[in-house]
VEXSE-609536 format. One record per atom (N, C-alpha, C): x, z, y. Coordinates in steps of 0.02 Angstrom, whole numbers, padded with zeros to 5 digits, always signed. Layout:
<recs>
XZY
...
</recs>
This chain:
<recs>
+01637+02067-00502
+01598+02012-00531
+01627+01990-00598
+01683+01991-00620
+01712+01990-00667
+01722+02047-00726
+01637+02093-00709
+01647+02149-00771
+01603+02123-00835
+01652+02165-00892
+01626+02107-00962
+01560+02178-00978
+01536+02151-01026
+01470+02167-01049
+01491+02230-01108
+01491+02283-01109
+01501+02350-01148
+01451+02343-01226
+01390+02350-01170
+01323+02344-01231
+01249+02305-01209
+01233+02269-01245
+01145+02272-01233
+01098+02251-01271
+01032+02291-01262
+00983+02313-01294
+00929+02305-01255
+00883+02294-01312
+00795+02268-01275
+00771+02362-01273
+00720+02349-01213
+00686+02402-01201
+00619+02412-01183
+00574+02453-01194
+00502+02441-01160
+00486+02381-01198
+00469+02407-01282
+00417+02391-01333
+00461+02280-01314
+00514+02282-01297
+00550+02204-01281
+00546+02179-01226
+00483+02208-01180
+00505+02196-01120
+00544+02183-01052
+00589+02217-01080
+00652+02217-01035
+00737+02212-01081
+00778+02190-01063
+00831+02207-01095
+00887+02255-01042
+00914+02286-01054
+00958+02309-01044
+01028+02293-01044
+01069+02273-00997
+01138+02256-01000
+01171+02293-00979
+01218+02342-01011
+01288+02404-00980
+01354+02359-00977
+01369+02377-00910
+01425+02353-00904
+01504+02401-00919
+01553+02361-00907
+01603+02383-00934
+01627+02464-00893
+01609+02467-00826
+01620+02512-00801
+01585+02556-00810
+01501+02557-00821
+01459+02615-00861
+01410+02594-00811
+01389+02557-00783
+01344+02536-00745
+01295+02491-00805
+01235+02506-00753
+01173+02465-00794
+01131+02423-00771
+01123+02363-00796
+01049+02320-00754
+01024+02297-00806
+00952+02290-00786
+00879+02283-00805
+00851+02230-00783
+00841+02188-00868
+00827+02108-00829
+00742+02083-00874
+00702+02107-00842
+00611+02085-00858
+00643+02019-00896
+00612+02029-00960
+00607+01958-00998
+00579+01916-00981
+00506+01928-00960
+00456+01855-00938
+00537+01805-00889
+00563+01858-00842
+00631+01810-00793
+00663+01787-00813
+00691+01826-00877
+00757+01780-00928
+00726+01743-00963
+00670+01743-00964
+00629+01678-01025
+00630+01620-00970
+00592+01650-00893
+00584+01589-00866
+00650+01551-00824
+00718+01577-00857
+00781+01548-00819
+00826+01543-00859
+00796+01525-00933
+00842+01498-00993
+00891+01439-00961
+00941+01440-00973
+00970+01382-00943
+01009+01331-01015
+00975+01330-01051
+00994+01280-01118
+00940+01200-01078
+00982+01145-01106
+00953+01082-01065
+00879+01067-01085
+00842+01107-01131
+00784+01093-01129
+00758+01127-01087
+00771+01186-01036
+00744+01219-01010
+00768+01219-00919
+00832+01184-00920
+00868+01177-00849
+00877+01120-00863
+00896+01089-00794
+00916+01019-00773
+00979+01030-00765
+01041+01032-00791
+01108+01064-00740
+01129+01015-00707
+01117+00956-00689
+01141+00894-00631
+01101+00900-00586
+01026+00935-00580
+01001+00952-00517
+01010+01022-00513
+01022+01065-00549
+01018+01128-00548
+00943+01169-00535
+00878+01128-00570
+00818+01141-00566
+00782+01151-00652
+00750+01199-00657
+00708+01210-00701
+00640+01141-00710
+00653+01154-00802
+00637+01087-00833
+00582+01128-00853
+00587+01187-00879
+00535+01221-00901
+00452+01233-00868
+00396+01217-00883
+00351+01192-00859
+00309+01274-00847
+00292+01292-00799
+00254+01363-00778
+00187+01386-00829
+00139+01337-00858
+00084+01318-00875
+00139+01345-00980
+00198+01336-00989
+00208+01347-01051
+00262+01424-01053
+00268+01482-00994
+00275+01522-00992
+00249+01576-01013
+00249+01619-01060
+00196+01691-01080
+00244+01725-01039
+00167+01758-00995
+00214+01817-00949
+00219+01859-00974
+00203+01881-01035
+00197+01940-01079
+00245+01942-01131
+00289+01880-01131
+00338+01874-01187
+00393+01928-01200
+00398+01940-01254
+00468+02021-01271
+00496+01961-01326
+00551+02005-01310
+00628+01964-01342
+00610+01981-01405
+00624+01967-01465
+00607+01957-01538
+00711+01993-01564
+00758+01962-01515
+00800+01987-01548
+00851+01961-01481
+00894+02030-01489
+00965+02001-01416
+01027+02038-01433
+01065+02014-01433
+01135+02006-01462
+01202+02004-01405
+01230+02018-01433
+01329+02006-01383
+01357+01959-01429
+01362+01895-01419
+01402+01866-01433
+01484+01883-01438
+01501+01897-01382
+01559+01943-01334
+01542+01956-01285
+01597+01987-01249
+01600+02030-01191
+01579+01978-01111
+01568+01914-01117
+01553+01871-01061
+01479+01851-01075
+01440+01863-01113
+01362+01821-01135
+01341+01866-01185
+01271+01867-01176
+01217+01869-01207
+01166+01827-01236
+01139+01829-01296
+01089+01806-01338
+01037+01816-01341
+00993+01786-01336
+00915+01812-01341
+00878+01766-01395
+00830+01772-01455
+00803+01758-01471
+00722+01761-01470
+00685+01731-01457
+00623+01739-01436
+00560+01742-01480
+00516+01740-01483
+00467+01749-01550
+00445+01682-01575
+00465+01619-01524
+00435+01552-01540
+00530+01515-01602
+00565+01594-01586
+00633+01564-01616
+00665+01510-01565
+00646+01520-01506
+00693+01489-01434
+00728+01520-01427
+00817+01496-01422
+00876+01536-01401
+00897+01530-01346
+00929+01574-01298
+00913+01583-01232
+01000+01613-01240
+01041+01589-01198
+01118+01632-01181
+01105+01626-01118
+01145+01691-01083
+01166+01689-01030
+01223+01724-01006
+01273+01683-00961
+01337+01726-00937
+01344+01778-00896
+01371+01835-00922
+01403+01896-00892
+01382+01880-00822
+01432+01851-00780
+01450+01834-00731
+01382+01806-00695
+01342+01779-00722
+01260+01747-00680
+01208+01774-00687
+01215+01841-00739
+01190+01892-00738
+01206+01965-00685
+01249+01966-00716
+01276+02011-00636
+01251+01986-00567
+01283+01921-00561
+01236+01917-00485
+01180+01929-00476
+01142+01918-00540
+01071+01932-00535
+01040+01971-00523
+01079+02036-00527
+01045+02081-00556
+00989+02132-00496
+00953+02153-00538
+00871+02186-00500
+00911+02251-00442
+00928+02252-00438
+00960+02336-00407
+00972+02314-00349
+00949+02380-00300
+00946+02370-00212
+01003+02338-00193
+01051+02383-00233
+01120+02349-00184
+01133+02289-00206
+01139+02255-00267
+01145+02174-00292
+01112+02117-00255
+01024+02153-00220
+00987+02123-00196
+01029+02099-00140
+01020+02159-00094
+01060+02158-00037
+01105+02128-00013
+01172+02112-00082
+01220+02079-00073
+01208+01985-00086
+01182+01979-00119
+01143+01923-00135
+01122+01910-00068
+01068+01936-00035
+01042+01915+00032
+01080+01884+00086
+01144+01944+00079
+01200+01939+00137
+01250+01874+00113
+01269+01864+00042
+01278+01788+00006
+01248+01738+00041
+01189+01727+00031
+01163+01678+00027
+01115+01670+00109
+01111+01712+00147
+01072+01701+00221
+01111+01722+00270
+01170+01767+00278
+01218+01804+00326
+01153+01811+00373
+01117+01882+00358
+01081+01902+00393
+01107+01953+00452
+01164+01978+00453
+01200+02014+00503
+01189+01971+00565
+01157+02027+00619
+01170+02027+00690
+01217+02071+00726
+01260+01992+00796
+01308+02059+00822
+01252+02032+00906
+01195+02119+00930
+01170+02102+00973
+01205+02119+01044
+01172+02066+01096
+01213+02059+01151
+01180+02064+01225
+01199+02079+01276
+01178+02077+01348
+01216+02046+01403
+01215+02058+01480
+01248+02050+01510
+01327+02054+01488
+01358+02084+01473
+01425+02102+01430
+01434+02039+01366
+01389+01990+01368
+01428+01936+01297
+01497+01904+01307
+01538+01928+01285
+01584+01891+01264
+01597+01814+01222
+01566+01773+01290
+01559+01693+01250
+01601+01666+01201
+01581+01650+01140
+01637+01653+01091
+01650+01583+01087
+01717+01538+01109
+01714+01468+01131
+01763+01438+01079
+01750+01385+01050
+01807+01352+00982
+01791+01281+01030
+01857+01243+01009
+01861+01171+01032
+01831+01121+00992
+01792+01095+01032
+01749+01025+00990
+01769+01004+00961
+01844+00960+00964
+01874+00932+00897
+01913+00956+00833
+01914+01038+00845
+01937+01082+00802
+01884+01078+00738
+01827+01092+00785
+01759+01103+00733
+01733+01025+00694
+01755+00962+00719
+01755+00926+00720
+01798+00895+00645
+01845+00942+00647
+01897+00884+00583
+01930+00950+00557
+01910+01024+00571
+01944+01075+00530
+01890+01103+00504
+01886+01107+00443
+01823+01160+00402
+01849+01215+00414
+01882+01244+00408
+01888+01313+00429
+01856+01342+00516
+01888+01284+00548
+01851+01298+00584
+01786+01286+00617
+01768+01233+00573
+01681+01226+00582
+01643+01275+00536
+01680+01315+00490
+01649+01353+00438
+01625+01445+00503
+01692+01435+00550
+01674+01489+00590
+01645+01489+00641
+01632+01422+00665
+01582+01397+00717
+01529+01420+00689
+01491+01407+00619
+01437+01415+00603
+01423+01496+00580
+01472+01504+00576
+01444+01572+00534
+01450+01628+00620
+01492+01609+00683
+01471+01638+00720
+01412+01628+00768
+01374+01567+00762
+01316+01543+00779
+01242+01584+00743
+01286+01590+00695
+01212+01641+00646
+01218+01697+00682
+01267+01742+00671
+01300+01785+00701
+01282+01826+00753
+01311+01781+00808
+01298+01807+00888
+01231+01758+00903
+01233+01684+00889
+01166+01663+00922
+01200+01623+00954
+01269+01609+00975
+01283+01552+01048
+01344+01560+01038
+01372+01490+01067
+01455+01489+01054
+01457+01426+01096
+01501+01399+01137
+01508+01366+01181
+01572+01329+01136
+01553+01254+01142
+01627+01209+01135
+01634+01185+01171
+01712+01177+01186
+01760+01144+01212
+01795+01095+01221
+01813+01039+01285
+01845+00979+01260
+01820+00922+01237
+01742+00932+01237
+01716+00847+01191
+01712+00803+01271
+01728+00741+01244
+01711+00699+01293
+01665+00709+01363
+01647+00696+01411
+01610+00696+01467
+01581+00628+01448
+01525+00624+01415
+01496+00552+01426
+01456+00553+01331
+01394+00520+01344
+01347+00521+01298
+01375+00508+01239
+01349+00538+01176
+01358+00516+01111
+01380+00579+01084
+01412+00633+01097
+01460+00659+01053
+01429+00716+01018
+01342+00733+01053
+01304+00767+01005
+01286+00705+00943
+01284+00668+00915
+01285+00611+00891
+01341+00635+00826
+01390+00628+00859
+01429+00649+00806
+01435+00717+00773
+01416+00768+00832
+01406+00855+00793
+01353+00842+00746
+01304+00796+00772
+01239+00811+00705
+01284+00774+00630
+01315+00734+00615
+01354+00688+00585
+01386+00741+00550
+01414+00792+00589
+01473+00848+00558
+01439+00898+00523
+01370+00917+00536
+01324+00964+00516
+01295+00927+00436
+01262+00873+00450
+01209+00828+00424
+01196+00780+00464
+01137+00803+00499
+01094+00758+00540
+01038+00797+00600
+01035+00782+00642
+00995+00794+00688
+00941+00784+00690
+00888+00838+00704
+00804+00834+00731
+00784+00801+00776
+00744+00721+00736
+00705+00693+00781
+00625+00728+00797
+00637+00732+00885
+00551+00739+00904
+00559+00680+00955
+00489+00709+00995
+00456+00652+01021
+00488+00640+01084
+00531+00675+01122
+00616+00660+01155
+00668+00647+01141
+00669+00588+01071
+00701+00578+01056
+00776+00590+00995
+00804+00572+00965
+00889+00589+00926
+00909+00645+00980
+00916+00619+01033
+00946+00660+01070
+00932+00644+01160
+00924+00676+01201
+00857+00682+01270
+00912+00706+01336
+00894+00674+01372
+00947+00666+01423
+00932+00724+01492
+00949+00773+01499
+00931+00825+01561
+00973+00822+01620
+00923+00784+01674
+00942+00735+01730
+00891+00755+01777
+00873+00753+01841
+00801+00737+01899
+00786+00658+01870
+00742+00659+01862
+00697+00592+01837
+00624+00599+01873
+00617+00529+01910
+00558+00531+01967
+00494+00545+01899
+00421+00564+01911
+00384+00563+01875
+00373+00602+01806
+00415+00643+01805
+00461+00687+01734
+00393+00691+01689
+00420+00683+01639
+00353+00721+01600
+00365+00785+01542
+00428+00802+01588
+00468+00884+01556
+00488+00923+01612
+00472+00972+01647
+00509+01012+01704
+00581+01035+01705
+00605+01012+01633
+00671+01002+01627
+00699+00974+01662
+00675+00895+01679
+00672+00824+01693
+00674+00841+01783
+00696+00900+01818
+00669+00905+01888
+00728+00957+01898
+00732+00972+01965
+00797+01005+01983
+00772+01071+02009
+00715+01098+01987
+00689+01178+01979
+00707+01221+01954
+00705+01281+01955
+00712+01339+01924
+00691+01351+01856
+00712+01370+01804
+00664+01353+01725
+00672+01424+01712
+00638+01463+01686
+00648+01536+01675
+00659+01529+01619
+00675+01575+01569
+00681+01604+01517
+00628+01577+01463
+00641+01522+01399
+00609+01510+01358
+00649+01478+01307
+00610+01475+01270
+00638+01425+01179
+00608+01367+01209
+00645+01316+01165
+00622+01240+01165
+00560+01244+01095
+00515+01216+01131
+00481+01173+01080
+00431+01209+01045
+00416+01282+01065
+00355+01324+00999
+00282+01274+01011
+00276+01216+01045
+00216+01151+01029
+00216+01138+00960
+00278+01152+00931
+00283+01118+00856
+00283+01163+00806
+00247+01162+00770
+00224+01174+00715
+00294+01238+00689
+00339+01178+00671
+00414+01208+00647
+00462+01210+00683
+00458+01256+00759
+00515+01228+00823
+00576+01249+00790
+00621+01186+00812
+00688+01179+00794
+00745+01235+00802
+00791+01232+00761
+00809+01325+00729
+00892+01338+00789
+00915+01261+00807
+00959+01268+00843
+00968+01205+00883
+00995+01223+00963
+01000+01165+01013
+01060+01177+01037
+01076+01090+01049
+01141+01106+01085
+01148+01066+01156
+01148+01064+01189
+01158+01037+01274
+01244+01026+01269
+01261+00982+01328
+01310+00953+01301
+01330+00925+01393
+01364+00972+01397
+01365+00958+01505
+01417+00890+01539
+01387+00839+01543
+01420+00776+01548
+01432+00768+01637
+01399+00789+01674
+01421+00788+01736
+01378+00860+01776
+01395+00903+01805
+01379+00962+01845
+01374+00951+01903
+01317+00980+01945
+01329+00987+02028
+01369+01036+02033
+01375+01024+02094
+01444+01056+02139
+01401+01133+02164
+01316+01137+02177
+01289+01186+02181
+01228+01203+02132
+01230+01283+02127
+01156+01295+02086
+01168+01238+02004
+01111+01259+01978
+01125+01228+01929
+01146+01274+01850
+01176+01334+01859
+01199+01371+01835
+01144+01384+01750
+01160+01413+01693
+01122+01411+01641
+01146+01475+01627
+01073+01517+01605
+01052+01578+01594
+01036+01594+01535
+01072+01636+01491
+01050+01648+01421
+01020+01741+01412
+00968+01729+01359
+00982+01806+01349
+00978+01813+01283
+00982+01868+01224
+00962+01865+01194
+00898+01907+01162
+00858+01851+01126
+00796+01898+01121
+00781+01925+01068
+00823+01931+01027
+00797+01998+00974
+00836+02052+00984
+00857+02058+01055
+00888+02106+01075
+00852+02147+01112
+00812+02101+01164
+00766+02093+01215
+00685+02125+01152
+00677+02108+01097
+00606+02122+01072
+00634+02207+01022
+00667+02215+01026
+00712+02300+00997
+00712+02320+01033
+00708+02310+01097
+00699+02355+01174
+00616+02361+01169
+00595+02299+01180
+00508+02324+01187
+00485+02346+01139
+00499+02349+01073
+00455+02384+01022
+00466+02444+01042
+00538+02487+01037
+00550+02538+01066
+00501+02571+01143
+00526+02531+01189
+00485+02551+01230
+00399+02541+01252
+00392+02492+01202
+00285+02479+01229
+00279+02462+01154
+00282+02468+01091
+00248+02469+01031
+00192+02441+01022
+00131+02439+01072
+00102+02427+01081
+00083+02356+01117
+00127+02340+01149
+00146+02263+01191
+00190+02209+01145
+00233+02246+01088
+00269+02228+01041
+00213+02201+00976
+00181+02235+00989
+00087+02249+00923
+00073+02170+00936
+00050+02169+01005
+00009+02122+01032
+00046+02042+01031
+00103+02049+01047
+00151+01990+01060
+00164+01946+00984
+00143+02000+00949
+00158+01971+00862
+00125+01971+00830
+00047+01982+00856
-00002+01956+00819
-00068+01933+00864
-00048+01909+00932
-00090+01850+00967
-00084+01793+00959
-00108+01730+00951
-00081+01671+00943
-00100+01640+00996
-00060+01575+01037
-00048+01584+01093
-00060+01521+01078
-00094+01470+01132
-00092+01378+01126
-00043+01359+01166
-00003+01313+01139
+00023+01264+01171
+00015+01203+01172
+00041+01156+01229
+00016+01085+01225
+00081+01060+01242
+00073+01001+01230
+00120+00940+01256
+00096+00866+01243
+00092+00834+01310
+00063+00762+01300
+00089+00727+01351
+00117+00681+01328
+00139+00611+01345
+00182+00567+01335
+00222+00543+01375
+00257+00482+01333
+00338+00470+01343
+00375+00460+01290
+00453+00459+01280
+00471+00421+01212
+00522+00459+01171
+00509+00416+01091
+00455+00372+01101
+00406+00405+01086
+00367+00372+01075
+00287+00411+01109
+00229+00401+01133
+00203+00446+01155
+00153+00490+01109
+00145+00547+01142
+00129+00606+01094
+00080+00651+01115
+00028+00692+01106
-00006+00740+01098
-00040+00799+01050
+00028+00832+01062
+00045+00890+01013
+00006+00966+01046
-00013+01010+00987
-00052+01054+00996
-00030+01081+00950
-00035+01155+01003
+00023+01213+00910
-00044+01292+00940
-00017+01331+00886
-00045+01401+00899
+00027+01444+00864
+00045+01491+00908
+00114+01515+00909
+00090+01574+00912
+00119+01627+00890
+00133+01703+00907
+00214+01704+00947
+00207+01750+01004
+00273+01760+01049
+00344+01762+01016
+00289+01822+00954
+00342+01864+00939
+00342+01849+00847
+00368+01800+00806
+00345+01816+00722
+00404+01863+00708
+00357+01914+00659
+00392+01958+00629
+00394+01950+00549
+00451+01979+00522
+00461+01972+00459
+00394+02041+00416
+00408+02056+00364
+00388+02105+00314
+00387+02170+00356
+00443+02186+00394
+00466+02243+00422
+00451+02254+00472
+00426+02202+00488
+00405+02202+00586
+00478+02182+00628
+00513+02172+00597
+00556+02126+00635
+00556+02052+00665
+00578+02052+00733
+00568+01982+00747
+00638+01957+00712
+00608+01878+00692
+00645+01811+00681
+00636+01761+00699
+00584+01745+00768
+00577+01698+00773
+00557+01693+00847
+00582+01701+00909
+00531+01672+00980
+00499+01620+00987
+00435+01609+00999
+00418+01562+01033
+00388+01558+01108
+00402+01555+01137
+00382+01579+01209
+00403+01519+01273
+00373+01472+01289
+00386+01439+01342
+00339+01419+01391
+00349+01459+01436
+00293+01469+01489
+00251+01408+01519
+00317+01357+01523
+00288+01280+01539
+00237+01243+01502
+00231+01252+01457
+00197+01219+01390
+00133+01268+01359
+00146+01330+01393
+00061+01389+01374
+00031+01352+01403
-00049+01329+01358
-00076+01294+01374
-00144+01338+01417
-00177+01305+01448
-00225+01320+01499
-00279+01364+01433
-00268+01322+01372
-00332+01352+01324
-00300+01414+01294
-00338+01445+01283
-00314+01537+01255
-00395+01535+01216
-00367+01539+01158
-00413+01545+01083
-00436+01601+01080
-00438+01668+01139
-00459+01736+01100
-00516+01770+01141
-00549+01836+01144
-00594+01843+01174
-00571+01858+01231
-00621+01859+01275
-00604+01849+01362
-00567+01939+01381
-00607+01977+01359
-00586+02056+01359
-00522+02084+01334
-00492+02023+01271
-00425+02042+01251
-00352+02001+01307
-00390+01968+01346
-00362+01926+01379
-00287+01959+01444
-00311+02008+01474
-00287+02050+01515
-00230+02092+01469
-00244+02144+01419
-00205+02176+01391
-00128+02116+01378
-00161+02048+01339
-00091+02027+01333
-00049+01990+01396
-00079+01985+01442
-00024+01968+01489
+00009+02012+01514
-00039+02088+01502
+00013+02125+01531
+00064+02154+01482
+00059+02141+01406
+00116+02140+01377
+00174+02078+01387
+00148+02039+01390
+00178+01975+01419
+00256+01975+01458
+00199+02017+01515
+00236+02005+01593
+00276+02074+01557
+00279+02111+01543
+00334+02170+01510
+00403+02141+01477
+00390+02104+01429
+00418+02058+01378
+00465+02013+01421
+00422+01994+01498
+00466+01944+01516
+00510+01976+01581
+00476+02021+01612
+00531+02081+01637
+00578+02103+01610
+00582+02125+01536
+00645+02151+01515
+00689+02078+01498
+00663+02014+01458
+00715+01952+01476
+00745+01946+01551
+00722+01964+01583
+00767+01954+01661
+00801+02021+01681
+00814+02061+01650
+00828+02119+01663
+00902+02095+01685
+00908+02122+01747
+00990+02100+01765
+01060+02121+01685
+01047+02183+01658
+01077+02204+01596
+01082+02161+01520
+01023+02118+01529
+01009+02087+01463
+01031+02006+01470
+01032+01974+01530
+01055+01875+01546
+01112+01902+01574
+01141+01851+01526
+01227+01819+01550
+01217+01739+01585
+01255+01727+01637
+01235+01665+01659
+01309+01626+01663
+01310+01561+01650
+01363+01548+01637
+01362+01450+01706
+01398+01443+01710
+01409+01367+01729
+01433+01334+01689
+01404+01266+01651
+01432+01228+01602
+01478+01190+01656
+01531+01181+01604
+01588+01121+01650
+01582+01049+01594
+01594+00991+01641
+01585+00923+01603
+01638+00947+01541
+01618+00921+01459
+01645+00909+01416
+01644+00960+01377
+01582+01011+01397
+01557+01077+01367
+01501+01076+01316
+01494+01118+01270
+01433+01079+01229
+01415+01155+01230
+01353+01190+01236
+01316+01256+01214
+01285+01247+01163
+01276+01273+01097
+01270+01278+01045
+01232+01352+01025
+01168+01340+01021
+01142+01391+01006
+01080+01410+00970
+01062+01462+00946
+00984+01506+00922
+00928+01474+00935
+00886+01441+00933
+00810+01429+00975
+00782+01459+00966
+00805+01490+00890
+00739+01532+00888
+00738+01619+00912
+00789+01625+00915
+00828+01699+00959
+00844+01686+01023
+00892+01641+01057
+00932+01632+01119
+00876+01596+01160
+00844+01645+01215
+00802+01600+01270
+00850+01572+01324
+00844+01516+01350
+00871+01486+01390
+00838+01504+01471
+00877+01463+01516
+00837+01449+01580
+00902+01431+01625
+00881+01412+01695
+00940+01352+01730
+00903+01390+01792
+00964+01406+01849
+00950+01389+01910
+00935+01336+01946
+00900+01333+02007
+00886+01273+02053
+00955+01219+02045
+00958+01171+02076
+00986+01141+02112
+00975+01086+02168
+01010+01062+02210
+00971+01027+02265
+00980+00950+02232
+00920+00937+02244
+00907+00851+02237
+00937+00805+02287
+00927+00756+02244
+00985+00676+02313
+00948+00634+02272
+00962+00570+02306
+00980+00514+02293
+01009+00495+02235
+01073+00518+02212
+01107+00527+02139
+01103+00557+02086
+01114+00546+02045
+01116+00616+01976
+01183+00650+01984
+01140+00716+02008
+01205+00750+02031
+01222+00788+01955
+01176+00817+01895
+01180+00821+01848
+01146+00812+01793
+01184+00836+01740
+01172+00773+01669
+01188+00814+01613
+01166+00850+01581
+01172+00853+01514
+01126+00819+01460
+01143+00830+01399
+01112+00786+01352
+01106+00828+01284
+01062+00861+01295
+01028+00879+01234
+01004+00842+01152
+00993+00886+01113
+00997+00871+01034
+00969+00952+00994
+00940+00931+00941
+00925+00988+00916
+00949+00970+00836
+00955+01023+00782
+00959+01037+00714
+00919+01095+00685
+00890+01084+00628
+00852+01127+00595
+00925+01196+00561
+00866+01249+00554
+00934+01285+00529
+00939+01280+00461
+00894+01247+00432
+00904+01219+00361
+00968+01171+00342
+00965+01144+00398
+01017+01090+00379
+01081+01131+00394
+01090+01187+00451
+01145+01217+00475
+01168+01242+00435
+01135+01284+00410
+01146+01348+00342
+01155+01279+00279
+01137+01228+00248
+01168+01202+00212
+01258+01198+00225
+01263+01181+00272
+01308+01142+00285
+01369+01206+00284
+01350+01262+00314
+01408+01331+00324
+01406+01333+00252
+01345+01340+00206
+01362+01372+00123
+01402+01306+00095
+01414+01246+00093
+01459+01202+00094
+01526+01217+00115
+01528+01221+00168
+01587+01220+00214
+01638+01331+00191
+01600+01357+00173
+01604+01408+00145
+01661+01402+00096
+01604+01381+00017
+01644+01364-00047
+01716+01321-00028
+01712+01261+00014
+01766+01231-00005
+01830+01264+00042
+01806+01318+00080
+01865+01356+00140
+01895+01410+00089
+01843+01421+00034
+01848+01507+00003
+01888+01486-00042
+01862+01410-00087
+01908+01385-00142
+01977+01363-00114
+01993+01340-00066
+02045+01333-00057
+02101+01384-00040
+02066+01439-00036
+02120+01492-00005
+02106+01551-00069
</recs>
């Protein structure tokens, strides 16, 4: 990142310039881009780090009039309106158009690396108050949460509040209509099957919403003595198996849209209505996103009656291989445990347990966007990297 600038020259009638670097390498930077990412203060904001330059006074057709080496760290550009344009070595390079720059940039700025997992996960567990008051080690909490998808902490209190403070350590926590943060207990009258001491199979929280929340954390404040147990799998592990094996059930799962509902009353009361695909895929046909919670498929199905059959029986495929004894790890939370995980990858689900008289258990749920997560690791990043 620190290679100086050899030579450069406009190319393609000014269209493009050309920058060689010191090692004999070359990148190719479209003018209309360097016109539209002048960073002189009439053209950047540098205290927000946002373009001042207005879209409506851009020629996409603009060629450089004249470009220069100052020295070996910057370049000059002169333009035909006689606008001067520098830019550094160093913010050019990152820039630059070429697969592998792209690539590395991506892996910079999103840590798109997956490490995928089954029965065999090795729960990767850091102590709550480590992550709590060490950036280093909240910098590896987060970056192994992208990562693997789930990481279990250790040691926080037994007793409400202390997702309260993880959202505090992150940013801030996702309010919905259960609240800052939602209490998972037997509650007479439930108006969540969470809320009941049943069996919950395999699902994401929340695809009712529009934008379901990117990471949840449960937080085990008192455990029964039986059953009860919490079941993870992971599912873009689980949807690389079914494309492979039914392509065709994989087809269907990622481009049906599926209703969900939810109505009634908590926060505040609510009647929410979403249309979800199982499975969203990126550009590539990769999944990035589950939404799938069986409790909340709503009775209404938006599609024709004849396409109706094919997708459940991709469905019921999809949800055979999530239970595949090879693919769920099941774990028992102990009081003062917090699970920290994926929503939009890591499906959940809980064994029975027997009901009483008492609350025999209690966790206390909370969710975060991964907007706010991924702020907070590229934060917590710089000041771990600068210091060392």
């Amino acid at each position: 990142m620190n290679l100086g600038i050899q030579k450069v020259e406009a190319l393609d009638d000014g269209h493009f310039v050309c920058v060689e670097w010191e090692d004999g390498s070359k990148s190719h930077y479209p003018c209309v881009w360097l016109r539209d990412n002048c960073q002189c203060p009439h053209c950047f904001l540098r205290s927000a780090r946002a373009r001042k330059l207005l879209f409506e006074d851009l020629d996409v057709n603009i060629m450089v009039k004249e470009v220069s080496m100052p020295d070996r760290k910057k370049i000059s550009i002169t333009w035909p309106d006689e606008h001067t344009s520098e830019y550094e070595a160093e913010w050019l390079k990152k820039r630059c158009f070429s697969e592998e720059a792209r690539a590395e940039m991506r892996e910079d700025l999103f840590l798109p690396e997956r490490h995928y997992w089954g029965l065999n996960l090795q729960l990767p567990k850091m102590p709550f108050e480590e992550i709590m008051y060490n950036d280093e080690s909240a910098y590896k909490w987060l970056c192994t949460l992208k990562k693997v998808g789930i990481v279990l902490l250790t040691g926080a209190a037994a007793r409400q509040g202390e997702l309260i403070k993880l959202g505090h350590r992150i940013g801030f926590l996702r309010l919905t209509f259960y609240g800052p943060t939602w209490q998972v207990q037997d509650k007479a009258d439930a108006n969540n099957v969470a809320y009941t001491t049943g069996k919950l199979c395999f699902h994401t929280d929340y695809p009712v919403l529009q934008h379901p929340p990117g990471v949840q954390f449960l937080h085990c404040i008192k455990q029964t003595d039986s059953g009860g147990e919490s079941e993870v799998v992971d599912g873009f592990h689980v949807c690389n198996k079914l494309k492979k094996q039914n392509p065709e059930a994989y087809q269907i799962l990622s481009s049906v849209a599926v209703d969900y509902t939810d109505v009634g009353v908590d926060f505040c009361d609510f009647a929410v209505q979403c249309k979800q695909r199982i499975i969203d895929v990126d550009s590539r046909g990769q999944a990035i996103r589950i939404n799938y919670n069986n409790a909340t498929r709503d009775t209404v199905f938006d599609i024709p009656a004849e396409k109706v059959r094919p997708f459940y029986a991709a469905l019921k495929e999809f949800d055979d291989l999530l239970n595949n004894a090879e693919h769920k790890f099941t774990y028992k939370l102990k009081p003062g445990e917090i699970l920290t995980f994926d929503n939009w990858r890591v499906l959940h689900g809980r064994q029975s347990y027997p009901s009483g008289p008492e609350v025999t258990r209690h966790l206390e749920g909370a969710y975060a966007d991964w907007d706010v997560v991924m702020s907070r690791l590229r934060l917590l990043r710089k000041r771990v990297l600068n210091r060392n």
